[in-house]
Residue frames as a rotation matrix with the C-alpha (Angstrom) as fourth column:
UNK 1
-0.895 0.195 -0.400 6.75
0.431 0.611 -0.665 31.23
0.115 -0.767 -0.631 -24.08
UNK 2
-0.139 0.733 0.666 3.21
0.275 -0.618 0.737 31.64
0.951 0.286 -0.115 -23.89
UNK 3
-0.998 0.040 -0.050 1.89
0.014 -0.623 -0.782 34.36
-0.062 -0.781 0.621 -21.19
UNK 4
-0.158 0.967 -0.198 -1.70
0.698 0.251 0.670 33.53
0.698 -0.032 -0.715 -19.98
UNK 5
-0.938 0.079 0.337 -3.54
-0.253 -0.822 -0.511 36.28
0.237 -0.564 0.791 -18.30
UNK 6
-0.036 0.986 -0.161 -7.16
0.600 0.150 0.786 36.12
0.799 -0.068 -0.597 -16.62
UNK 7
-0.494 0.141 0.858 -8.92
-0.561 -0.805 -0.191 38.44
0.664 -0.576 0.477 -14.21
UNK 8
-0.240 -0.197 -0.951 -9.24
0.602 0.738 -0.305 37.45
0.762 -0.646 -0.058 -11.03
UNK 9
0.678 0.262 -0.687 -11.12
0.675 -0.593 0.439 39.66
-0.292 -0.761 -0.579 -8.20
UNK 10
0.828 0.080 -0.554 -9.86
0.166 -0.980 0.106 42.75
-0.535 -0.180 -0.826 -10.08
UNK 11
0.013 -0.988 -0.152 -5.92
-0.594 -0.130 0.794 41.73
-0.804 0.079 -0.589 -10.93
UNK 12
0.743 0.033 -0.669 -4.73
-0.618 0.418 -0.666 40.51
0.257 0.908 0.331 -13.90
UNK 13
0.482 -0.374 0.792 -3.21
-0.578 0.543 0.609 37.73
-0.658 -0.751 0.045 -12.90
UNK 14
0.448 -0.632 -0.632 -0.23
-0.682 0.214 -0.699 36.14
0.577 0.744 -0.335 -15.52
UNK 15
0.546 -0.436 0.716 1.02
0.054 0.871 0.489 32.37
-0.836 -0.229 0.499 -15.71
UNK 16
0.537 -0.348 -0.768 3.76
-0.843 -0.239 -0.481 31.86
-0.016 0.906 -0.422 -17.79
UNK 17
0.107 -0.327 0.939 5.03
-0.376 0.861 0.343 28.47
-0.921 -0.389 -0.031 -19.21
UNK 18
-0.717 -0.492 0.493 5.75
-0.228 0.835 0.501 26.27
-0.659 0.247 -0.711 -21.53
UNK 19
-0.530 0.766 -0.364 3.24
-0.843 -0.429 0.326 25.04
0.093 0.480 0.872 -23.75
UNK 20
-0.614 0.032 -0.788 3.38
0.223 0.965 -0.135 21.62
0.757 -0.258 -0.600 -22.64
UNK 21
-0.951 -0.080 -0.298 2.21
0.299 0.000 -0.954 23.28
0.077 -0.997 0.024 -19.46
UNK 22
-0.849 0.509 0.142 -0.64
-0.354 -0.748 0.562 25.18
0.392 0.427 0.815 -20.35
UNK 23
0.255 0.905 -0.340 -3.62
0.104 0.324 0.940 22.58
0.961 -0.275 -0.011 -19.81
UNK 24
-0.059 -0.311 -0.949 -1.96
0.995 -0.091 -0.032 22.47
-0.076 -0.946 0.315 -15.54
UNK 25
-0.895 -0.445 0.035 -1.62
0.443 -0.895 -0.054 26.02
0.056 -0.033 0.998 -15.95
UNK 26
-0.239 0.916 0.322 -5.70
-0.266 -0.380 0.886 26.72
0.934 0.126 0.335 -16.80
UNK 27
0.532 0.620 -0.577 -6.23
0.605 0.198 0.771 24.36
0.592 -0.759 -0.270 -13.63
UNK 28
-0.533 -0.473 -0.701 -3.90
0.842 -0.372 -0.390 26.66
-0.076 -0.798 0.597 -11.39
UNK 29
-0.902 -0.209 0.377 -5.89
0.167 -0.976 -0.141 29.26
0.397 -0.064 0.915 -12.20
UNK 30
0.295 0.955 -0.034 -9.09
-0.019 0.042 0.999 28.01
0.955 -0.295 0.031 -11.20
UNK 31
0.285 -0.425 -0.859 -7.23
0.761 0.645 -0.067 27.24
0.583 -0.635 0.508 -8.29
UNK 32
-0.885 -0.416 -0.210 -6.06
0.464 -0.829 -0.312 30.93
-0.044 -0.374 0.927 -7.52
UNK 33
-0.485 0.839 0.246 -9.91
0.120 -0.215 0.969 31.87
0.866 0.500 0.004 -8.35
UNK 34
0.417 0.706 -0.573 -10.97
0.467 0.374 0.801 30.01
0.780 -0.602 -0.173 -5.23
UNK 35
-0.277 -0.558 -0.782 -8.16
0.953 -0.261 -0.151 32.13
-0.120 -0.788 0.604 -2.99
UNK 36
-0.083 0.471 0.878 -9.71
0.079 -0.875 0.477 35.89
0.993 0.109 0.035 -4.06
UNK 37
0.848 -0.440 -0.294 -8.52
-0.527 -0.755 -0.390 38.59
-0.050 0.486 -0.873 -3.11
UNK 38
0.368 -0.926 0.087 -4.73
0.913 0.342 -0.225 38.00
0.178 0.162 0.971 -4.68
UNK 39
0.980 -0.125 -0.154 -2.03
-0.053 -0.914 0.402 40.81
-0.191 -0.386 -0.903 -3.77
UNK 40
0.302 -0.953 -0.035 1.17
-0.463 -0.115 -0.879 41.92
0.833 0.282 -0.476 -4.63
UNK 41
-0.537 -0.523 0.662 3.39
-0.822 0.147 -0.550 38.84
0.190 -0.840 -0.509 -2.08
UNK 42
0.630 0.607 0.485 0.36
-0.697 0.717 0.007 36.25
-0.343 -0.342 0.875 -1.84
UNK 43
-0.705 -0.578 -0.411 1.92
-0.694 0.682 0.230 33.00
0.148 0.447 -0.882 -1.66
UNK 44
0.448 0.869 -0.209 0.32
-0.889 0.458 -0.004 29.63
0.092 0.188 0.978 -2.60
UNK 45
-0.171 -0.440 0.882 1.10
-0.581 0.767 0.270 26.43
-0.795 -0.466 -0.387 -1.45
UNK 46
0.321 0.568 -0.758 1.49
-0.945 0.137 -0.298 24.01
-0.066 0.812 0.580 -4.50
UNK 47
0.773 -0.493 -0.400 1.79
-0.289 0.289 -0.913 20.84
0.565 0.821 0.081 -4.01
UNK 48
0.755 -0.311 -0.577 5.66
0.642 0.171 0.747 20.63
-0.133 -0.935 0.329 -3.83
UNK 49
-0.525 -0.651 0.549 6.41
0.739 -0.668 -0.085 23.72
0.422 0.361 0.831 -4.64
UNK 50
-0.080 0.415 -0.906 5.63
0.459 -0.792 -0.403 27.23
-0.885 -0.449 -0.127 -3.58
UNK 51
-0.023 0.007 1.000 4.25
0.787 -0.617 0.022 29.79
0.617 0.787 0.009 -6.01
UNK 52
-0.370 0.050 -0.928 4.44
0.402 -0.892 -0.208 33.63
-0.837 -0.450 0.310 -5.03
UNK 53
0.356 0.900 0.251 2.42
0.889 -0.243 -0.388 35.96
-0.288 0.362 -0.887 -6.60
UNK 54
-0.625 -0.633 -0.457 4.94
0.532 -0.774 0.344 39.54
-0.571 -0.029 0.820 -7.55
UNK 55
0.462 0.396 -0.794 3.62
0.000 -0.895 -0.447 42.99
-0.887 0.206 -0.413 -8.95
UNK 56
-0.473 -0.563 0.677 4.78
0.707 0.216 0.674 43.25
-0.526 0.798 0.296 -12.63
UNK 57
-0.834 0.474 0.281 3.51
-0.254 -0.783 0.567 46.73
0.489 0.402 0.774 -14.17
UNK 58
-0.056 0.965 0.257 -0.39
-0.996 -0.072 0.054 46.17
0.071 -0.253 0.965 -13.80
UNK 59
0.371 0.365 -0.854 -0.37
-0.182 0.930 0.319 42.31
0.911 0.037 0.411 -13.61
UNK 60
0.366 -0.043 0.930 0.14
-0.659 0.693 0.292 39.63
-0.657 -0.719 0.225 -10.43
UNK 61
0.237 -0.125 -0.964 2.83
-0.672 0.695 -0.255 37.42
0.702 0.708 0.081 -12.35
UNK 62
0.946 0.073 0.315 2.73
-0.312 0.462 0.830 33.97
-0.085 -0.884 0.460 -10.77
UNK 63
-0.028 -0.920 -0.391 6.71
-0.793 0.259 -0.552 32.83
0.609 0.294 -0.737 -9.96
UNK 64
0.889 -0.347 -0.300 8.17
0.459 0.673 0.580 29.33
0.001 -0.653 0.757 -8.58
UNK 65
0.589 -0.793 0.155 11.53
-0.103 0.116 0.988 28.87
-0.802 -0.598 -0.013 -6.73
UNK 66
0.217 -0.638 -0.739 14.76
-0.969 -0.234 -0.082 29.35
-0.121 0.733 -0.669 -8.80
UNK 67
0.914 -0.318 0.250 15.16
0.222 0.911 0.349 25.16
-0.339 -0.263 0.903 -9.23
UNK 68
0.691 -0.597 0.406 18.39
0.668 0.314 -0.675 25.82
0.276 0.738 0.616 -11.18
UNK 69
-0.321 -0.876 0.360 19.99
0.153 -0.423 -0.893 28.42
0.935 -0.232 0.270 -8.28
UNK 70
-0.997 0.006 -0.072 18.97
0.071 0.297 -0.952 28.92
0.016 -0.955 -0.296 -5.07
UNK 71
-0.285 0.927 -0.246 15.58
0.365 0.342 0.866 27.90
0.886 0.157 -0.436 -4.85
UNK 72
0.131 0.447 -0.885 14.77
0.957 -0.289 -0.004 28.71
-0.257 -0.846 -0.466 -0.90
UNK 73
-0.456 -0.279 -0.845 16.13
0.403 -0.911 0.083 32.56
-0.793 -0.303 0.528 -1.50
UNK 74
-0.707 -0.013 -0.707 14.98
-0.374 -0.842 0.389 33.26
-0.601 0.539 0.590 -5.14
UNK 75
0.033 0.994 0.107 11.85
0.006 0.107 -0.994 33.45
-0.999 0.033 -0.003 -7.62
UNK 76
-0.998 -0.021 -0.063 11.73
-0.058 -0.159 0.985 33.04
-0.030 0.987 0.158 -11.56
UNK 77
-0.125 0.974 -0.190 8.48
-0.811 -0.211 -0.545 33.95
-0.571 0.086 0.816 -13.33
UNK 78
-0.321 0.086 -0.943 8.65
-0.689 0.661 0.295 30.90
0.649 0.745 -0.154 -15.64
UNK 79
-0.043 0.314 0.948 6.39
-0.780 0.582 -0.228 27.97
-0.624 -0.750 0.220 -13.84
UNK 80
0.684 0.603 -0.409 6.40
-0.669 0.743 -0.023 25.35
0.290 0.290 0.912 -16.00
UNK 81
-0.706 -0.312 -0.636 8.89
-0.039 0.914 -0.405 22.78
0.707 -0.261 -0.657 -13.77
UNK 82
-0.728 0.511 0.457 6.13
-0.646 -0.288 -0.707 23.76
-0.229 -0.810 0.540 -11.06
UNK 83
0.264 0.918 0.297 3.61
-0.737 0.391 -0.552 22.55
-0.622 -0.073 0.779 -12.61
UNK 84
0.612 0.539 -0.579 5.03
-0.721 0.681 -0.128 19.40
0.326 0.496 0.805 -14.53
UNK 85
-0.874 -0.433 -0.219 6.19
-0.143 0.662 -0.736 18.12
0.464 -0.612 -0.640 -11.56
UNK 86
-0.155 0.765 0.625 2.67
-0.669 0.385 -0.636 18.53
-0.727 -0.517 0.452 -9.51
UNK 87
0.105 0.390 -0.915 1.45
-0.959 0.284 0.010 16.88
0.263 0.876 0.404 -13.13
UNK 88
-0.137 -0.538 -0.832 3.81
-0.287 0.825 -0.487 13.58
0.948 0.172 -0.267 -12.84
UNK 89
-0.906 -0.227 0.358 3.50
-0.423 0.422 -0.802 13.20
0.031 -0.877 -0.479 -9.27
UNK 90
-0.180 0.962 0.206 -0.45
-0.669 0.034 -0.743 13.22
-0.721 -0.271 0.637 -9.40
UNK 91
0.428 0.363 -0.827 -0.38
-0.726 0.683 -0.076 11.16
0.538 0.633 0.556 -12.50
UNK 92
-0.586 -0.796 -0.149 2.08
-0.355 0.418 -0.836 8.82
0.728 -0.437 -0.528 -10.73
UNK 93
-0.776 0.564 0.281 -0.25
-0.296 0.067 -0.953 8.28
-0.557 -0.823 0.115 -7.36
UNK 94
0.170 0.905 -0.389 -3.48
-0.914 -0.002 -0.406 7.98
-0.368 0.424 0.827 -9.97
UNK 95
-0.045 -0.594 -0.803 -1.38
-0.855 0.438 -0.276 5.12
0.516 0.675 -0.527 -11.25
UNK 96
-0.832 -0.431 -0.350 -1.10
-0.025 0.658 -0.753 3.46
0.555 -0.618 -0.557 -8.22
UNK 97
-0.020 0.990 -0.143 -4.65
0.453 0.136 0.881 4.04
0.891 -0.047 -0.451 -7.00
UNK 98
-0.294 -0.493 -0.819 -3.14
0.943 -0.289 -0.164 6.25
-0.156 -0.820 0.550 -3.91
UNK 99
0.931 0.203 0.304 -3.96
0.308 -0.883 -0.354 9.69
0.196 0.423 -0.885 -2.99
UNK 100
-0.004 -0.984 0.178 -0.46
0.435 -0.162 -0.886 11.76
0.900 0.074 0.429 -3.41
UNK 101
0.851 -0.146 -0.505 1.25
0.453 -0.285 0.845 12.68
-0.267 -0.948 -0.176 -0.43
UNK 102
0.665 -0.715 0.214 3.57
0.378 0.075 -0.923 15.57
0.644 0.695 0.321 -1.46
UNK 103
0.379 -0.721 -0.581 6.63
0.913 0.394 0.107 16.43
0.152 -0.571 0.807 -0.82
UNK 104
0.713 0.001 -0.701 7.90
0.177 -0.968 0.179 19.79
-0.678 -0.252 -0.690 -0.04
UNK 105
0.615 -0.778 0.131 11.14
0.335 0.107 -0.936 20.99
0.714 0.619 0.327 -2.74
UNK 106
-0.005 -0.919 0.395 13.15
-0.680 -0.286 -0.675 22.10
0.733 -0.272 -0.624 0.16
UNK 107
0.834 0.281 0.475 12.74
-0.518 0.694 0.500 18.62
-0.189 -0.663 0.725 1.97
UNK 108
-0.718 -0.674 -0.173 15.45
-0.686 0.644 0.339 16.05
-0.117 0.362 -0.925 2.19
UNK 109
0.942 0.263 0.207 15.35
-0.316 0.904 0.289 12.68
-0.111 -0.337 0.935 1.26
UNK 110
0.338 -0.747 0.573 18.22
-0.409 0.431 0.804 10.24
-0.848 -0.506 -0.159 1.62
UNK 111
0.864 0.043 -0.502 20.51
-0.503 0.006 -0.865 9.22
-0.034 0.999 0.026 -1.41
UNK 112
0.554 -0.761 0.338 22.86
0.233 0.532 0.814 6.40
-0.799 -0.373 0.472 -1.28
UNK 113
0.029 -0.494 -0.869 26.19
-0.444 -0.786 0.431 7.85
-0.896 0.373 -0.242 -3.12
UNK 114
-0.787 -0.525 -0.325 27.07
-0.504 0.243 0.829 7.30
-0.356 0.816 -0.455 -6.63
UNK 115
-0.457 0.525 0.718 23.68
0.633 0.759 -0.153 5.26
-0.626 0.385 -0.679 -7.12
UNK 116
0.365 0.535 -0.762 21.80
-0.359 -0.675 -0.645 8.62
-0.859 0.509 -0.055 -9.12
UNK 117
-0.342 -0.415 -0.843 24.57
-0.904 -0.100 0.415 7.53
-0.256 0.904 -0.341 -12.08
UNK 118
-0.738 0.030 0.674 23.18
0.151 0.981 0.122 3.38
-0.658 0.192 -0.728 -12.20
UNK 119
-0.816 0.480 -0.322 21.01
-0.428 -0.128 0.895 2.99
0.388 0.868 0.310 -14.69
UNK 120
0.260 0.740 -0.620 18.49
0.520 0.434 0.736 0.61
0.814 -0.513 -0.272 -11.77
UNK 121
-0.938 -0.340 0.067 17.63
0.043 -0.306 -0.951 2.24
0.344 -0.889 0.302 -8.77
UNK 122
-0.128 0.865 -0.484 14.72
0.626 0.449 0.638 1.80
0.770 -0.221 -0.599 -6.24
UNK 123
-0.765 -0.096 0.637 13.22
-0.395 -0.711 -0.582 4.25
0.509 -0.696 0.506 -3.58
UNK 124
-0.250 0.862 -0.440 11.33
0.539 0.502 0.677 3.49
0.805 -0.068 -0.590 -1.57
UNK 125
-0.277 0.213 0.937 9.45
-0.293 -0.947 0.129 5.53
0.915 -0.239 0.325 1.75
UNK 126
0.449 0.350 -0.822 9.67
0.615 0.546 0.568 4.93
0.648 -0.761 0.030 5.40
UNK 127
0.108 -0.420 0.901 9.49
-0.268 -0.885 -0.381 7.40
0.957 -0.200 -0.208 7.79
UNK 128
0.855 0.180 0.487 10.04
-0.518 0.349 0.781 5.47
-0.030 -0.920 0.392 10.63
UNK 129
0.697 -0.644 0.316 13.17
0.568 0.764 0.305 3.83
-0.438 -0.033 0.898 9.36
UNK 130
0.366 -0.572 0.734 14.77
0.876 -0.055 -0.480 6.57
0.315 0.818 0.481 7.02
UNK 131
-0.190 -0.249 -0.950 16.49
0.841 -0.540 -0.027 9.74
-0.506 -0.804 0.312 8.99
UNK 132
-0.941 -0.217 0.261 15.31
0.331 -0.761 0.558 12.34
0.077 0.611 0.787 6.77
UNK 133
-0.562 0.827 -0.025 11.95
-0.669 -0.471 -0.575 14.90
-0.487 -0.307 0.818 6.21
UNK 134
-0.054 0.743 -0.667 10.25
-0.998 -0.023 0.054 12.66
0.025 0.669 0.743 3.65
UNK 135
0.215 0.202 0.955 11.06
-0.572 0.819 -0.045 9.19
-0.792 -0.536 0.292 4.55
UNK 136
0.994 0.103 -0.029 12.23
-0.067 0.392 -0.917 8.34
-0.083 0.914 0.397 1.13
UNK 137
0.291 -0.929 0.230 15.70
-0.288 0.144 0.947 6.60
-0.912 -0.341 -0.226 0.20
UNK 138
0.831 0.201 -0.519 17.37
-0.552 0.175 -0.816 6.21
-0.074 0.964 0.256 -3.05
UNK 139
-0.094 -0.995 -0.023 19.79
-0.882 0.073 0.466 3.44
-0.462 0.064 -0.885 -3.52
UNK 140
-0.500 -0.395 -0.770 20.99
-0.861 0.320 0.395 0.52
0.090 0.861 -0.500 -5.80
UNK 141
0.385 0.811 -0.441 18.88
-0.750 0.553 0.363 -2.01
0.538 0.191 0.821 -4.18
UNK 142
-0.034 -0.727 -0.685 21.68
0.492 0.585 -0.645 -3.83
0.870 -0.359 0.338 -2.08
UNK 143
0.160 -0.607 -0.779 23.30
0.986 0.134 0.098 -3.25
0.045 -0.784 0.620 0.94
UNK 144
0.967 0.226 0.118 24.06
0.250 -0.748 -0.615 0.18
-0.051 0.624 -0.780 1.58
UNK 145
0.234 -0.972 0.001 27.74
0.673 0.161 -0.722 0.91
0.702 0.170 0.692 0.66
UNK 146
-0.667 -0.627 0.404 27.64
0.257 -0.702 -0.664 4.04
0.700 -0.339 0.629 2.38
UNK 147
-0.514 0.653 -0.556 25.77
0.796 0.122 -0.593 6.34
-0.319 -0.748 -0.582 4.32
UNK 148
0.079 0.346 0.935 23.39
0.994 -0.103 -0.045 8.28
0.080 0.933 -0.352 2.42
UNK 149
-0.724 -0.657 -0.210 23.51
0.674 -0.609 -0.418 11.45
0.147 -0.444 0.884 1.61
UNK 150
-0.144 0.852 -0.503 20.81
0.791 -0.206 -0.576 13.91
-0.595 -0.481 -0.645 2.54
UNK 151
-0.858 -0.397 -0.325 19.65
0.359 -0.917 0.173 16.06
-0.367 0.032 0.930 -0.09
UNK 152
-0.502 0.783 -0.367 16.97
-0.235 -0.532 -0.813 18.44
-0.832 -0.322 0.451 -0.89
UNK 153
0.265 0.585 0.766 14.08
0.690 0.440 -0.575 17.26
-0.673 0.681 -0.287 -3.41
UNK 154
0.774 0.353 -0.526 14.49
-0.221 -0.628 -0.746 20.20
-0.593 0.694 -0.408 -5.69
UNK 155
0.326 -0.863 -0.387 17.88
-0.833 -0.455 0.315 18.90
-0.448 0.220 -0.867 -6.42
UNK 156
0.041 0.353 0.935 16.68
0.281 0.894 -0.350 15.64
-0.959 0.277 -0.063 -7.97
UNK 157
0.694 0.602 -0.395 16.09
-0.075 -0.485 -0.871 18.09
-0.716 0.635 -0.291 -10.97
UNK 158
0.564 -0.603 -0.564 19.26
-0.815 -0.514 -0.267 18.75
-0.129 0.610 -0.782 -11.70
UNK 159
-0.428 -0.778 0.459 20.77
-0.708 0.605 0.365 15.39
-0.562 -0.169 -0.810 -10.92
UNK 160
-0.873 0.469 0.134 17.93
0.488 0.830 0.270 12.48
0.016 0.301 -0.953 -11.84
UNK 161
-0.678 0.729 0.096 14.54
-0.735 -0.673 -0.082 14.60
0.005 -0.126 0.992 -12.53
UNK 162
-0.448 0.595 -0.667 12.51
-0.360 0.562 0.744 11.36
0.818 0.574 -0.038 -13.71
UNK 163
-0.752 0.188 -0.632 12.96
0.639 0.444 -0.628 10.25
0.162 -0.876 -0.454 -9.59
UNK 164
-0.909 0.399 0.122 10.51
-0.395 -0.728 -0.561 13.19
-0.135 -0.558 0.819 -8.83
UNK 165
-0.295 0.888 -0.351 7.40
-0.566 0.134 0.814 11.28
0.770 0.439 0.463 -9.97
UNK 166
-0.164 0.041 -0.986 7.51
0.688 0.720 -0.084 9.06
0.706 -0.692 -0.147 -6.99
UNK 167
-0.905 -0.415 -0.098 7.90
0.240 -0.306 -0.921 11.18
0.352 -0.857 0.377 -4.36
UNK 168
-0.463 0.768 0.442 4.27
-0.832 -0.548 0.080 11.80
0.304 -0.331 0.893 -3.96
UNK 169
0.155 0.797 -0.585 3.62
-0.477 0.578 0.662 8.12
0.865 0.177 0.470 -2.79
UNK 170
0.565 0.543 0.621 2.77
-0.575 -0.281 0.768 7.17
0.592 -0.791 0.154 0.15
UNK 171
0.243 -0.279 0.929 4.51
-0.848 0.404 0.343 5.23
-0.471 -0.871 -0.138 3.45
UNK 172
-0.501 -0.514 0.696 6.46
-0.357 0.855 0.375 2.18
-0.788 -0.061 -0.613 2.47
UNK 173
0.866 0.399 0.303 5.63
0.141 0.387 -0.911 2.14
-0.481 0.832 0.279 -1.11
UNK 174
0.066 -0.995 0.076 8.63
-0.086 0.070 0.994 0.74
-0.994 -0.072 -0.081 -3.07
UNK 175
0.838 -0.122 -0.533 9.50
-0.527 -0.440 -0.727 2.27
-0.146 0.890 -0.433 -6.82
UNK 176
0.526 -0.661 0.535 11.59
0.228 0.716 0.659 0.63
-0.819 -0.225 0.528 -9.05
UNK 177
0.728 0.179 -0.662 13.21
-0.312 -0.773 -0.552 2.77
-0.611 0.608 -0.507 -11.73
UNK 178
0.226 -0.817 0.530 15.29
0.603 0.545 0.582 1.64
-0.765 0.188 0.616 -14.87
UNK 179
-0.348 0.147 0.926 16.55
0.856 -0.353 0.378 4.62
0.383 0.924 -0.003 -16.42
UNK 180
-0.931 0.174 0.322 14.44
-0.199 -0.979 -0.046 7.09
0.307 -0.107 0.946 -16.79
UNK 181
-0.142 0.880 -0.454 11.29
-0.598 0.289 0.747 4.66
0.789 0.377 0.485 -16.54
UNK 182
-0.085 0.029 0.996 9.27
-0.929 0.359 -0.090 3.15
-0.360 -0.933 -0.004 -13.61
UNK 183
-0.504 -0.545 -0.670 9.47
-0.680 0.729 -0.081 -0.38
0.532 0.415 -0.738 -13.99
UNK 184
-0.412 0.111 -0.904 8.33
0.515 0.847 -0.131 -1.88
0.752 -0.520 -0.406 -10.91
UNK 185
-0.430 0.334 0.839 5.93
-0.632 -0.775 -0.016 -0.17
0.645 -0.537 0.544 -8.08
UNK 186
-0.191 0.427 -0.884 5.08
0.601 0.763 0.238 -2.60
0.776 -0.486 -0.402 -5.01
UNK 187
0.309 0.731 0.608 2.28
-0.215 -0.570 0.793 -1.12
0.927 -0.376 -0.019 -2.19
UNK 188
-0.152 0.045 0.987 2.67
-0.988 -0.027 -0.151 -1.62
0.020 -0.999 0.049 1.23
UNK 189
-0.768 0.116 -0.630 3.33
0.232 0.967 -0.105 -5.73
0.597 -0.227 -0.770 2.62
UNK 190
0.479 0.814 0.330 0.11
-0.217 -0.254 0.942 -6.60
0.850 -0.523 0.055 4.48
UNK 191
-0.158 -0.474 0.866 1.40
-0.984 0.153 -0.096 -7.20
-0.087 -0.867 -0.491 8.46
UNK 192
-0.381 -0.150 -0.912 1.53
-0.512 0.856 0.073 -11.27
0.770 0.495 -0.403 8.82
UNK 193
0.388 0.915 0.111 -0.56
-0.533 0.125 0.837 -13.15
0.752 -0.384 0.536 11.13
């Protein structure tokens, strides 16, 4: 895994990722450039993720949230789901001509049961209609059968990761996903006269 280093108001400062990740990784560091001074503990809003900053011999290595154990309590130094989720969401929103509105990873949104296994499924975002932080519902596109359950974005990863591209669009925009692939992406109805 490569291990990118750059000085930074004094600190060597170390991303580590993926190589896929790498070009998102150069922009996070311009990004941490523009926050000088950095310190052992600085945290950085990314996004919808958090990055912390940790002491590591002589470097500042940057870590996200454990997605794959407890994310709110623990840190891993490896950042590339961090950054190719911000990636997809922002490409996602560019897509749609929208600016992204993310989501937090320890947010809920609402998940009608059993629909994560269908191969179609539609979300769509209304925070005025949907009881959760993000205003977003996943379910089969019907009726709901149940009542949904509420669970935290970061746990999309492990269940349906592909749903995470959406989540950065805005108020009553409705995603249609078949698969792993969007399919179908309808803006806001205009109000009727």
């Amino acid at each position: 895994m490569p291990r990118l280093a750059r000085l930074i108001g004094g600190a060597e400062v170390v991303i580590q990722c993926q190589p896929e990740a790498v070009s998102q990784a150069q922009w996070l560091f311009s990004r941490l450039e523009a926050m000088n001074p950095l310190v052992h503990g600085t945290i950085v809003a990314f996004g919808w993720s958090t990055l912390t900053l940790l002491r590591d011999l002589q470097s500042l290595v940057v870590h996200e949230p454990d997605f794959d154990g407890n994310a709110e309590g623990n840190v891993r130094p490896d950042v590339t789901c961090s950054l190719q989720v911000q990636g997809q969401m922002l490409q996602a929103a560019r897509r749609a001509g929208v600016e992204p509105r993310f989501p937090k990873f320890s947010e809920f949104v609402a998940v009608e049961p059993g629909c994560l296994e269908e191969p179609k499924v539609l979300l769509i975002r209304s925070s005025s209609r949907f009881a959760n932080d993000l205003g977003w519902l996943v379910f089969r596109g019907q009726e709901l059968r149940a009542a949904p359950d509420k669970i935290e974005v970061y746990r999309l990863l492990s269940l349906r990761p592909a749903l995470m591209q959406a989540l950065a669009l805005p108020n009553d925009w409705l995603v249609v996903f078949e698969g792993d692939e969007i399919v179908g992406v309808q803006p806001p109805q205009a109000p009727r006269a």
